[in-house]
mmCIF file of the N, C-alpha and C atoms, coordinates in Angstrom:
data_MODEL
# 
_entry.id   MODEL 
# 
loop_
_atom_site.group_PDB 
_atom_site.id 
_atom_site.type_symbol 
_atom_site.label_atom_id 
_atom_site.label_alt_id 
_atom_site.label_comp_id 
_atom_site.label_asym_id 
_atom_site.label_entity_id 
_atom_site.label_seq_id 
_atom_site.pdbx_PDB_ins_code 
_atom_site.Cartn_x 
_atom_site.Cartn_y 
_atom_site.Cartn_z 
_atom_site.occupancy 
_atom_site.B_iso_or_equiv 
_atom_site.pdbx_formal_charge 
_atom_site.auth_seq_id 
_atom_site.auth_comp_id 
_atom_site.auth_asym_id 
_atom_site.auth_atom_id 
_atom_site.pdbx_PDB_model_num 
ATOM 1   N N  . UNK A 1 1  ? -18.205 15.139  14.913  1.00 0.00 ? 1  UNK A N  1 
ATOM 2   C CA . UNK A 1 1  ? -17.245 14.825  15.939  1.00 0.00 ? 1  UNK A CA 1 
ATOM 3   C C  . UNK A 1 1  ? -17.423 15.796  17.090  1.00 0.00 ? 1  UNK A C  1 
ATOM 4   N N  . UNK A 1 2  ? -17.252 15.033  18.374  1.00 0.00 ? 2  UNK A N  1 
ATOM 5   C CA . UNK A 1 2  ? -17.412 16.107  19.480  1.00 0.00 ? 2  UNK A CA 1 
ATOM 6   C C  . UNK A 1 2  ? -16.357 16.898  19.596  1.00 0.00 ? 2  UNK A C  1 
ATOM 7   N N  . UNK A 1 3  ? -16.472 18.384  20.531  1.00 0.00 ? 3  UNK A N  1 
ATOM 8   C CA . UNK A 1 3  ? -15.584 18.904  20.685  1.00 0.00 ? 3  UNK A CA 1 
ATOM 9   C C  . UNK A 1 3  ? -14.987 18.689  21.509  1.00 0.00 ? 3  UNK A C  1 
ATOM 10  N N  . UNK A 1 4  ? -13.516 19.348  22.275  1.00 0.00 ? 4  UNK A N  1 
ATOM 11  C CA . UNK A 1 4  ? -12.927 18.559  23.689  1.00 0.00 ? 4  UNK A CA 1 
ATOM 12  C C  . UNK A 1 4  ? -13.686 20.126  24.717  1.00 0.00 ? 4  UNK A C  1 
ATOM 13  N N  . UNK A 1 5  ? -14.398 20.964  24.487  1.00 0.00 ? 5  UNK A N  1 
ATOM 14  C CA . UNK A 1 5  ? -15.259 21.595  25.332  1.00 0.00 ? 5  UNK A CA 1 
ATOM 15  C C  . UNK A 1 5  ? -16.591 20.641  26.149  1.00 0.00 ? 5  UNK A C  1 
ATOM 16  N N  . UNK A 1 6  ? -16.940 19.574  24.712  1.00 0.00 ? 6  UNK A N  1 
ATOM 17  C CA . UNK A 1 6  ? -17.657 19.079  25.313  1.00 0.00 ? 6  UNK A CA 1 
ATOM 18  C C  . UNK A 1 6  ? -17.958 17.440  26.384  1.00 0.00 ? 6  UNK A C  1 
ATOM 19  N N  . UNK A 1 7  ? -16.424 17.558  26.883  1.00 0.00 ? 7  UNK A N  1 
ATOM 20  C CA . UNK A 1 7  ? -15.836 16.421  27.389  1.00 0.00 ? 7  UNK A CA 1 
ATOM 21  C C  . UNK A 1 7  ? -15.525 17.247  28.930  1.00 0.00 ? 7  UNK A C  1 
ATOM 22  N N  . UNK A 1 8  ? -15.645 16.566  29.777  1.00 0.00 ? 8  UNK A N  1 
ATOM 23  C CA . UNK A 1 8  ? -14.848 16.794  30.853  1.00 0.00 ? 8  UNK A CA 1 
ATOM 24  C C  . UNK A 1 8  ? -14.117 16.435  31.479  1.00 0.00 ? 8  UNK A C  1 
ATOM 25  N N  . UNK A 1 9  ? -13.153 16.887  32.268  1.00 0.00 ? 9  UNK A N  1 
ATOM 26  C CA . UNK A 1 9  ? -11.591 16.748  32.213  1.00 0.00 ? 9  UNK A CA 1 
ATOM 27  C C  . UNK A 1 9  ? -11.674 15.315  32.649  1.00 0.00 ? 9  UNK A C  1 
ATOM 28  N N  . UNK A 1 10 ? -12.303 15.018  33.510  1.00 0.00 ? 10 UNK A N  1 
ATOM 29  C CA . UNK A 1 10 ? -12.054 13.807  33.515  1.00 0.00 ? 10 UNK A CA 1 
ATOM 30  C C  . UNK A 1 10 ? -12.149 12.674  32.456  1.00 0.00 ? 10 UNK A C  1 
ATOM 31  N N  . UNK A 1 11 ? -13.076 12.868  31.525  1.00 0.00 ? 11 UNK A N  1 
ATOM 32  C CA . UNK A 1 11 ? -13.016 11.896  30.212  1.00 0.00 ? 11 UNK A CA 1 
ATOM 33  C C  . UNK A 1 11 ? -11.986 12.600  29.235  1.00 0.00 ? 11 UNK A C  1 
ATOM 34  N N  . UNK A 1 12 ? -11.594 13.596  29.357  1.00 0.00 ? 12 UNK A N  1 
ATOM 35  C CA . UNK A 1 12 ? -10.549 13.999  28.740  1.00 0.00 ? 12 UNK A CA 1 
ATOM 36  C C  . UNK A 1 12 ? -9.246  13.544  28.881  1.00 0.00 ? 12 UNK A C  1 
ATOM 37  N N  . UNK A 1 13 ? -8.991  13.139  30.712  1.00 0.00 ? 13 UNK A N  1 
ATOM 38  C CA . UNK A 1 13 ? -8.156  12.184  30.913  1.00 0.00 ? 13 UNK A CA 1 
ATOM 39  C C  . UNK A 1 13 ? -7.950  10.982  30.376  1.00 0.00 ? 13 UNK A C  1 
ATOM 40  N N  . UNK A 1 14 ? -8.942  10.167  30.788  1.00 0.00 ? 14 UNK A N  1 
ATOM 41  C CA . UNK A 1 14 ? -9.158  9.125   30.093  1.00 0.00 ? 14 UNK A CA 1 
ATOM 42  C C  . UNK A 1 14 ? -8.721  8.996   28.860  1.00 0.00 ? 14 UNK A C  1 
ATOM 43  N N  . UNK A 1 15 ? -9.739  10.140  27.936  1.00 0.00 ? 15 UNK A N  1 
ATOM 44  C CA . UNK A 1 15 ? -9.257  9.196   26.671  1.00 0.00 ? 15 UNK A CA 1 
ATOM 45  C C  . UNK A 1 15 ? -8.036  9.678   26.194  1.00 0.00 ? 15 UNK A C  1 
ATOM 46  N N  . UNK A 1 16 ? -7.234  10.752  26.768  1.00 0.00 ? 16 UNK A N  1 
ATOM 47  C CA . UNK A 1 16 ? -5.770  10.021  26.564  1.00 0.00 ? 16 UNK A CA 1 
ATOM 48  C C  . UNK A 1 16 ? -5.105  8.990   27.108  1.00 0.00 ? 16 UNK A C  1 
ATOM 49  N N  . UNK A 1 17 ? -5.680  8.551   28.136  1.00 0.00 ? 17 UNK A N  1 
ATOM 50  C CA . UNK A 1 17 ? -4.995  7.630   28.995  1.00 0.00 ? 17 UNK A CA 1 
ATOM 51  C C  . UNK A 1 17 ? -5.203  6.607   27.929  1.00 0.00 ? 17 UNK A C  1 
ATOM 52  N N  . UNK A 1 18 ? -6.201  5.892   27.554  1.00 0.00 ? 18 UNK A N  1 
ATOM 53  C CA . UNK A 1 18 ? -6.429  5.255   26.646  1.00 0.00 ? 18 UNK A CA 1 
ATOM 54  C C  . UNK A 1 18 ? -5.634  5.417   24.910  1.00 0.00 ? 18 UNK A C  1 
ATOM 55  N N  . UNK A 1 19 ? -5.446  6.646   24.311  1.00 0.00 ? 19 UNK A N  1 
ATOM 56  C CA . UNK A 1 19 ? -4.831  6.813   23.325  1.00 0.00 ? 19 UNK A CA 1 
ATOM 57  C C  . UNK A 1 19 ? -3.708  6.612   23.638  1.00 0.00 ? 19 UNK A C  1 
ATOM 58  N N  . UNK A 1 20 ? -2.952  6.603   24.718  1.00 0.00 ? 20 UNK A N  1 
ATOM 59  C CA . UNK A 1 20 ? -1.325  6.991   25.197  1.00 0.00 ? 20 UNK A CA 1 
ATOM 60  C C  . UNK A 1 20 ? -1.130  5.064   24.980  1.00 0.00 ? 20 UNK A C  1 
ATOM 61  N N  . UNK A 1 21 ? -1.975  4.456   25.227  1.00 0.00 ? 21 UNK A N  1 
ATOM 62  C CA . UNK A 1 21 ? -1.476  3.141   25.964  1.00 0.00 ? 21 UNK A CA 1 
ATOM 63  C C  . UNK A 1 21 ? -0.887  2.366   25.112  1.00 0.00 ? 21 UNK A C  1 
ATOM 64  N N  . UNK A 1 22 ? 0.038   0.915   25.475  1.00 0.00 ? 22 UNK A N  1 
ATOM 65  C CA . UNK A 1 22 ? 0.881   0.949   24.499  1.00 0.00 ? 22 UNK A CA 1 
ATOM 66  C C  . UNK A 1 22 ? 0.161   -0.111  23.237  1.00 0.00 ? 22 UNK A C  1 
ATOM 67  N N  . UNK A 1 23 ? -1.140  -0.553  23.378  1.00 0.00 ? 23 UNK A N  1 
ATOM 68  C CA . UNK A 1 23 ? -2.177  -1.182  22.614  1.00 0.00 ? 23 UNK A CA 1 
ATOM 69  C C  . UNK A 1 23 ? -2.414  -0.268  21.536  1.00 0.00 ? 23 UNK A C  1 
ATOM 70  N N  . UNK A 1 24 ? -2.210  0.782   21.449  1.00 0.00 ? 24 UNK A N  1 
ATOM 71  C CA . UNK A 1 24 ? -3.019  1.702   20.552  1.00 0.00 ? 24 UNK A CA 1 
ATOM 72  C C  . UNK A 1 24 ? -1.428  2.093   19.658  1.00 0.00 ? 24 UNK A C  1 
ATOM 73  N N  . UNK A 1 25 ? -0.195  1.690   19.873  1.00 0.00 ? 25 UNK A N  1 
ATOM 74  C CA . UNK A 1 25 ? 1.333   2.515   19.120  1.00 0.00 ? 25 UNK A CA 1 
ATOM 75  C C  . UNK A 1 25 ? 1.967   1.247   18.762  1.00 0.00 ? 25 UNK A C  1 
ATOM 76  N N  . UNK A 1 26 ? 1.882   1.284   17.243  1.00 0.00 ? 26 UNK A N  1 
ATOM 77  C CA . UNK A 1 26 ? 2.415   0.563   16.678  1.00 0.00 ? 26 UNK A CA 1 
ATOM 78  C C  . UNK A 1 26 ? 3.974   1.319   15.823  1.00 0.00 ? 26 UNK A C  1 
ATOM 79  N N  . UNK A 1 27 ? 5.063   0.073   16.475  1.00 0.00 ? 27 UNK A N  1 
ATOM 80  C CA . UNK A 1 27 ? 6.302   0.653   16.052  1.00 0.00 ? 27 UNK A CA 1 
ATOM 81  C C  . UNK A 1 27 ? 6.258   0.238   14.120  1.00 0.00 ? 27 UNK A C  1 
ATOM 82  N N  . UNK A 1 28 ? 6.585   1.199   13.393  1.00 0.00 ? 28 UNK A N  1 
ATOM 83  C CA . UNK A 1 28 ? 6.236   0.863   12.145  1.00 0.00 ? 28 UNK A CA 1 
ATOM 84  C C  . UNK A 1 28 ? 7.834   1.086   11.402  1.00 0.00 ? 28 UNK A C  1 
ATOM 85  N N  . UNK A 1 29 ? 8.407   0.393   10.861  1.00 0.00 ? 29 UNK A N  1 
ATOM 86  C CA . UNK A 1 29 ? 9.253   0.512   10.036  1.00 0.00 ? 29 UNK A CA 1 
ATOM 87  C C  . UNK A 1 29 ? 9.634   1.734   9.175   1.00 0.00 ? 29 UNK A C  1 
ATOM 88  N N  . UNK A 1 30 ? 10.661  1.739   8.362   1.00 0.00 ? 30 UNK A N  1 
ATOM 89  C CA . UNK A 1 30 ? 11.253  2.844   7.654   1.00 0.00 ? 30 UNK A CA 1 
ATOM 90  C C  . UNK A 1 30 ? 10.722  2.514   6.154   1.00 0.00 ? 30 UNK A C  1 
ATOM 91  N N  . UNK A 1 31 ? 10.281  3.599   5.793   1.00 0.00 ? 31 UNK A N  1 
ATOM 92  C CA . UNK A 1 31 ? 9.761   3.254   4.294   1.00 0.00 ? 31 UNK A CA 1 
ATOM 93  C C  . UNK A 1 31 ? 10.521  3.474   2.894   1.00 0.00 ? 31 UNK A C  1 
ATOM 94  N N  . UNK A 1 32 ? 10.301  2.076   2.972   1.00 0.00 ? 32 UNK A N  1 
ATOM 95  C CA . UNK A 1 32 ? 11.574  1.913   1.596   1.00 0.00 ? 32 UNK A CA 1 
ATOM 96  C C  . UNK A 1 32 ? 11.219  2.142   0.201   1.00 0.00 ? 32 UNK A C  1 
ATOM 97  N N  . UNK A 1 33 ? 11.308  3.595   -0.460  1.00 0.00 ? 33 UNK A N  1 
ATOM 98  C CA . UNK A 1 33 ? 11.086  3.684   -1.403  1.00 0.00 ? 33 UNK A CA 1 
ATOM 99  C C  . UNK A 1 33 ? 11.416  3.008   -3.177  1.00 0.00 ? 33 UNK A C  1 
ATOM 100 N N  . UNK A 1 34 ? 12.895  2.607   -2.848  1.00 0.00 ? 34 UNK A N  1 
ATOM 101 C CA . UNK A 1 34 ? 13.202  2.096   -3.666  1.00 0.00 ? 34 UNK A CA 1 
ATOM 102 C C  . UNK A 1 34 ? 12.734  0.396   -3.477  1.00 0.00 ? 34 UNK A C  1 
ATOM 103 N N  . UNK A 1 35 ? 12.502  0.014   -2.808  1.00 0.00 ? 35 UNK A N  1 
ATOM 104 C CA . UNK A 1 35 ? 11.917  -1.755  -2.882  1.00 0.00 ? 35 UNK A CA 1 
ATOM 105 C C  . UNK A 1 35 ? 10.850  -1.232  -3.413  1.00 0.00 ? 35 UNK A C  1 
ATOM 106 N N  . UNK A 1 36 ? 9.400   -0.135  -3.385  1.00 0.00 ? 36 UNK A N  1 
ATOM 107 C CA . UNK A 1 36 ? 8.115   -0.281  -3.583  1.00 0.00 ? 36 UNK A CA 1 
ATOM 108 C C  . UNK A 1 36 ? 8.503   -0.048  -5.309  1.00 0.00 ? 36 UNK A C  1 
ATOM 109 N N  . UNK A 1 37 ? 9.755   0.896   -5.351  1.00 0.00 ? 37 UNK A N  1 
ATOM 110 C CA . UNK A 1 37 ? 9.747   1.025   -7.505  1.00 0.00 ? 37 UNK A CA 1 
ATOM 111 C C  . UNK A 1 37 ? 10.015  -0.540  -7.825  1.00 0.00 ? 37 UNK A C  1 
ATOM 112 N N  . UNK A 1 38 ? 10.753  -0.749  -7.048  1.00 0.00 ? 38 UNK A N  1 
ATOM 113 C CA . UNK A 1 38 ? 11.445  -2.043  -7.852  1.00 0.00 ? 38 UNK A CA 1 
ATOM 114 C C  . UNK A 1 38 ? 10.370  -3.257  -7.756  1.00 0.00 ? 38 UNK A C  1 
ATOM 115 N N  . UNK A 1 39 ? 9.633   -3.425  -6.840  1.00 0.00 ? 39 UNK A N  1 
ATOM 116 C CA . UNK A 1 39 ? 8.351   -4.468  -6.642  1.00 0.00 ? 39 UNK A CA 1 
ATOM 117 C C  . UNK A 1 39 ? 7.506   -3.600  -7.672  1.00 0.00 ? 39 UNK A C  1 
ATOM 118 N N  . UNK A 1 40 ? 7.226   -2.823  -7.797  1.00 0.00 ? 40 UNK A N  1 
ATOM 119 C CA . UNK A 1 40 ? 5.984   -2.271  -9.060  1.00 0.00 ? 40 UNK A CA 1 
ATOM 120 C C  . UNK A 1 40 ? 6.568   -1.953  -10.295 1.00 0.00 ? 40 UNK A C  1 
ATOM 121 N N  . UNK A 1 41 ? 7.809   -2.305  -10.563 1.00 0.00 ? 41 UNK A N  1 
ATOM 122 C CA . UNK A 1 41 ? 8.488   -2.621  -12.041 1.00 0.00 ? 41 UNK A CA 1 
ATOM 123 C C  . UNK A 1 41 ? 8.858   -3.537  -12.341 1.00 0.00 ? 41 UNK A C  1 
ATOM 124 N N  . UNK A 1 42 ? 8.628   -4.492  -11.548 1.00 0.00 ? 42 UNK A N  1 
ATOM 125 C CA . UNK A 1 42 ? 8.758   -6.719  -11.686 1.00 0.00 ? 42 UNK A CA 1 
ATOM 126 C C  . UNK A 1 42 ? 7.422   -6.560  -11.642 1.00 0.00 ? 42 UNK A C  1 
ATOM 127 N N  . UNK A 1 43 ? 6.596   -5.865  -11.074 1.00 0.00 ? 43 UNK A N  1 
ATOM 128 C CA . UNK A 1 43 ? 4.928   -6.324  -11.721 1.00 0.00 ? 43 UNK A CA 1 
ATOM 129 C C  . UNK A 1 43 ? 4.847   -5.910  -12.733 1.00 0.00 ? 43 UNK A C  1 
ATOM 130 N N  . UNK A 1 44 ? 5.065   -4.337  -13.028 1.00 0.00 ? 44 UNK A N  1 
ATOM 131 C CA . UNK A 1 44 ? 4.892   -3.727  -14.619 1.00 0.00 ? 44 UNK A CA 1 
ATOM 132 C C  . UNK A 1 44 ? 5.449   -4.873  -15.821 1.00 0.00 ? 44 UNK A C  1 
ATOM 133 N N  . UNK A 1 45 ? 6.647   -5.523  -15.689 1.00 0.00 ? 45 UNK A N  1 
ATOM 134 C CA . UNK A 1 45 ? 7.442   -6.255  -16.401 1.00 0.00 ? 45 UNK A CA 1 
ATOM 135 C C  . UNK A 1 45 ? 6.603   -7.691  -16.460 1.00 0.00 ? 45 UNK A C  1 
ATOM 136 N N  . UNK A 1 46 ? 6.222   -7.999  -15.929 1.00 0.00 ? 46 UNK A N  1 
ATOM 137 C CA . UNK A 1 46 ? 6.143   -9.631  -15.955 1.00 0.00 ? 46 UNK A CA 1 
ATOM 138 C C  . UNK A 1 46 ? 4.479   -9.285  -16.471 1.00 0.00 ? 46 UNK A C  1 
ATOM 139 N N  . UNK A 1 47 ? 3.456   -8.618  -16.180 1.00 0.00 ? 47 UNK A N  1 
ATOM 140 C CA . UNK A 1 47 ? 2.253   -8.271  -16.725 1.00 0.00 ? 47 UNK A CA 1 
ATOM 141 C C  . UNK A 1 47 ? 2.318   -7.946  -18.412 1.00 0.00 ? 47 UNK A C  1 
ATOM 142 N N  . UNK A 1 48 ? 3.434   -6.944  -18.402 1.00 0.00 ? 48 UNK A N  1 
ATOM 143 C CA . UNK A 1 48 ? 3.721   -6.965  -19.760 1.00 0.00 ? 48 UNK A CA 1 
ATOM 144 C C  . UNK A 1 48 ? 3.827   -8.295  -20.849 1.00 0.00 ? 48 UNK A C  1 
ATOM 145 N N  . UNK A 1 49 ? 5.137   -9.150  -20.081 1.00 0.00 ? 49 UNK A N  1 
ATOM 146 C CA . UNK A 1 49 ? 5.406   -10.144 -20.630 1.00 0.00 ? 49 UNK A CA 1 
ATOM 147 C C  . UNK A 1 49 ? 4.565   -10.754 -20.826 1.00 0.00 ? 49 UNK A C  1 
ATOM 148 N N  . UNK A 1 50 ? 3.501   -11.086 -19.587 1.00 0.00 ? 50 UNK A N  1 
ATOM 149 C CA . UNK A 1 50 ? 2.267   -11.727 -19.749 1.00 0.00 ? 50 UNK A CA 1 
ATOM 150 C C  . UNK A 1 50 ? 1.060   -11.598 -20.628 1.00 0.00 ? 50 UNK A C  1 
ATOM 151 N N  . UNK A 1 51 ? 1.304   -10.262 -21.346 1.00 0.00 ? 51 UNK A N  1 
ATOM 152 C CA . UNK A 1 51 ? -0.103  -9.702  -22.325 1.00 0.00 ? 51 UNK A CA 1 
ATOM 153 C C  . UNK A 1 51 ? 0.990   -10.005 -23.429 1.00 0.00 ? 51 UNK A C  1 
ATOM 154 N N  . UNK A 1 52 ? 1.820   -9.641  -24.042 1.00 0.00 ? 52 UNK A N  1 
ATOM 155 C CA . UNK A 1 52 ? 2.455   -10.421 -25.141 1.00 0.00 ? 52 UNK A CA 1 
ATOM 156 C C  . UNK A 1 52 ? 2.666   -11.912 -25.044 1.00 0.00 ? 52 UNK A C  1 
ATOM 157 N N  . UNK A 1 53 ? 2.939   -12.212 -24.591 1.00 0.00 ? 53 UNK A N  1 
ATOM 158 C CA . UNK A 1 53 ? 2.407   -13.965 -24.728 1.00 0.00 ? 53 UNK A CA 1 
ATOM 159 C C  . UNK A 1 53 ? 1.205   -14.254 -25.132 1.00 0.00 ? 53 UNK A C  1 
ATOM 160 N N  . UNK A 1 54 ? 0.063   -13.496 -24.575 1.00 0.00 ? 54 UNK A N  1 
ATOM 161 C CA . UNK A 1 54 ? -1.263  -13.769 -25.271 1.00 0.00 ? 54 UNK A CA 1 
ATOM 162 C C  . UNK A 1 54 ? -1.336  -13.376 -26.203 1.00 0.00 ? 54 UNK A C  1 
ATOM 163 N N  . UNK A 1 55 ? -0.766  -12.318 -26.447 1.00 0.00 ? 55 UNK A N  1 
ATOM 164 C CA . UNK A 1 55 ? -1.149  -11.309 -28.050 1.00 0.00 ? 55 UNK A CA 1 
ATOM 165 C C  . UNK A 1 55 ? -0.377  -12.654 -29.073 1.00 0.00 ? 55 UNK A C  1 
ATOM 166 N N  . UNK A 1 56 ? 0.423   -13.005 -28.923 1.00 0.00 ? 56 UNK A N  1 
ATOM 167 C CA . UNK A 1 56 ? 1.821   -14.098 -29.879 1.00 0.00 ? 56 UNK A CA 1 
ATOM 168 C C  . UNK A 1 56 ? 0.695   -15.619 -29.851 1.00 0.00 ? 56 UNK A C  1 
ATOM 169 N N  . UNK A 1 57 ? -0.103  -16.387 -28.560 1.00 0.00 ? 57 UNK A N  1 
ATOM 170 C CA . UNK A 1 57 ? -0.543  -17.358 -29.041 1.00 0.00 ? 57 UNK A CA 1 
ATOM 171 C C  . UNK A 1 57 ? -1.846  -17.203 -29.297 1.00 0.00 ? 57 UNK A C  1 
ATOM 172 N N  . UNK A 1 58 ? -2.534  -16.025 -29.569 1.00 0.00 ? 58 UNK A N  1 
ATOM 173 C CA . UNK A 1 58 ? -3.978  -16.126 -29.859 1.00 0.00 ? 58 UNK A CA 1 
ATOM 174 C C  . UNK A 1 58 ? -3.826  -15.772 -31.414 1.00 0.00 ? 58 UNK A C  1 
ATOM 175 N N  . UNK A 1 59 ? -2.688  -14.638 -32.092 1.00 0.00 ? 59 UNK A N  1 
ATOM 176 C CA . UNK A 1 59 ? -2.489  -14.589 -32.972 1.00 0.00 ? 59 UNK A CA 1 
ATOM 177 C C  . UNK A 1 59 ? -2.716  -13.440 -33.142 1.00 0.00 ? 59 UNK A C  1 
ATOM 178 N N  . UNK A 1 60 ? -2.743  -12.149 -32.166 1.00 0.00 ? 60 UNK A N  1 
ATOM 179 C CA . UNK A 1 60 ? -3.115  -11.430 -32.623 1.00 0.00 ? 60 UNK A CA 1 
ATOM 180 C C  . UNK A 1 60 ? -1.659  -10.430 -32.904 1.00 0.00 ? 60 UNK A C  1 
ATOM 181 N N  . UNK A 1 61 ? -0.751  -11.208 -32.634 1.00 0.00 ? 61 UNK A N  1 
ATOM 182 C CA . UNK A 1 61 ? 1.013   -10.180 -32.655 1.00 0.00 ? 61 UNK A CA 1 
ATOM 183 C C  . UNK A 1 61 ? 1.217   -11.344 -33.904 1.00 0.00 ? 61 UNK A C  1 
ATOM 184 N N  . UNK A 1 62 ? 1.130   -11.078 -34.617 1.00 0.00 ? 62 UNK A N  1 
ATOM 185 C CA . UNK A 1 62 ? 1.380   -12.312 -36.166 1.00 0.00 ? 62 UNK A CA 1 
ATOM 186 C C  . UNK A 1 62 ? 2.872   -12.447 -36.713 1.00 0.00 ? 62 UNK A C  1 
ATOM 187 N N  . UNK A 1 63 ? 3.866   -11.173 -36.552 1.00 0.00 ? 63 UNK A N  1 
ATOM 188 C CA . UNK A 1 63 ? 5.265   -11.414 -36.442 1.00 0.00 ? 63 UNK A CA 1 
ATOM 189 C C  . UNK A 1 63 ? 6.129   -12.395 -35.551 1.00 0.00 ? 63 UNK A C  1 
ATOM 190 N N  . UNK A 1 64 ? 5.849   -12.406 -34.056 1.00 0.00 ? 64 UNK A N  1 
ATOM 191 C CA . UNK A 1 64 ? 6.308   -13.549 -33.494 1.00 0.00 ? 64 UNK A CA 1 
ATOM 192 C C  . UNK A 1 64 ? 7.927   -12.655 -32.859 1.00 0.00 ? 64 UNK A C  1 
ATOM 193 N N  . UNK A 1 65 ? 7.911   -11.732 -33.316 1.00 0.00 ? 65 UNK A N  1 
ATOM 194 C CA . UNK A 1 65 ? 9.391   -10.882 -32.792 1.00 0.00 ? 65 UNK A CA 1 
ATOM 195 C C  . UNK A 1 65 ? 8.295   -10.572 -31.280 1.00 0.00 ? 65 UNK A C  1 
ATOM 196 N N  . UNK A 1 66 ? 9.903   -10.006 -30.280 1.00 0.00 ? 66 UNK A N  1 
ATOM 197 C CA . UNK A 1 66 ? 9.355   -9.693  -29.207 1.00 0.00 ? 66 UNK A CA 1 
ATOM 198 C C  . UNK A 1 66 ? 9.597   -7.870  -29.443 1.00 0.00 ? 66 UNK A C  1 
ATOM 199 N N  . UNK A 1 67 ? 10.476  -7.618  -30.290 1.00 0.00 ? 67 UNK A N  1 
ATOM 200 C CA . UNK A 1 67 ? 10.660  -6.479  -30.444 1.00 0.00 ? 67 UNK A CA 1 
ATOM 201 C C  . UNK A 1 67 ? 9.919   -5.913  -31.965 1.00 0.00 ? 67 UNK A C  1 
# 
């Protein structure tokens, strides 16, 4: 990566002028920690459910309890 020694002021202008602009700033939302547990514990859950169902009709869970 270049250094900003090796820029001169005038492209130094520039490429903030360019970084500043409003093409380059995206307004981004508040990050919701508790939706990302709760979306990756309805996946944990339903994947689960989903590998015991196979284990119960291939035969390899031979009790048939879920517990």
């Amino acid at each position: 990566m270049r250094d900003k020694e090796d820029l001169s002021p005038e492209d130094l202008a520039r490429v903030e002028e360019y970084l500043n602009s409003t093409i380059h700033q995206t307004d981004r939302g508040e990050f919701k920690f508790w939706r990302l547990m709760g979306v990756l514990s309805v996946v944990l859950i339903a994947f689960g459910a989903l590998a015991m169902y196979v284990a119960i009709e291939t035969g390899v869970w031979n009790s048939g309890r879920w517990l």
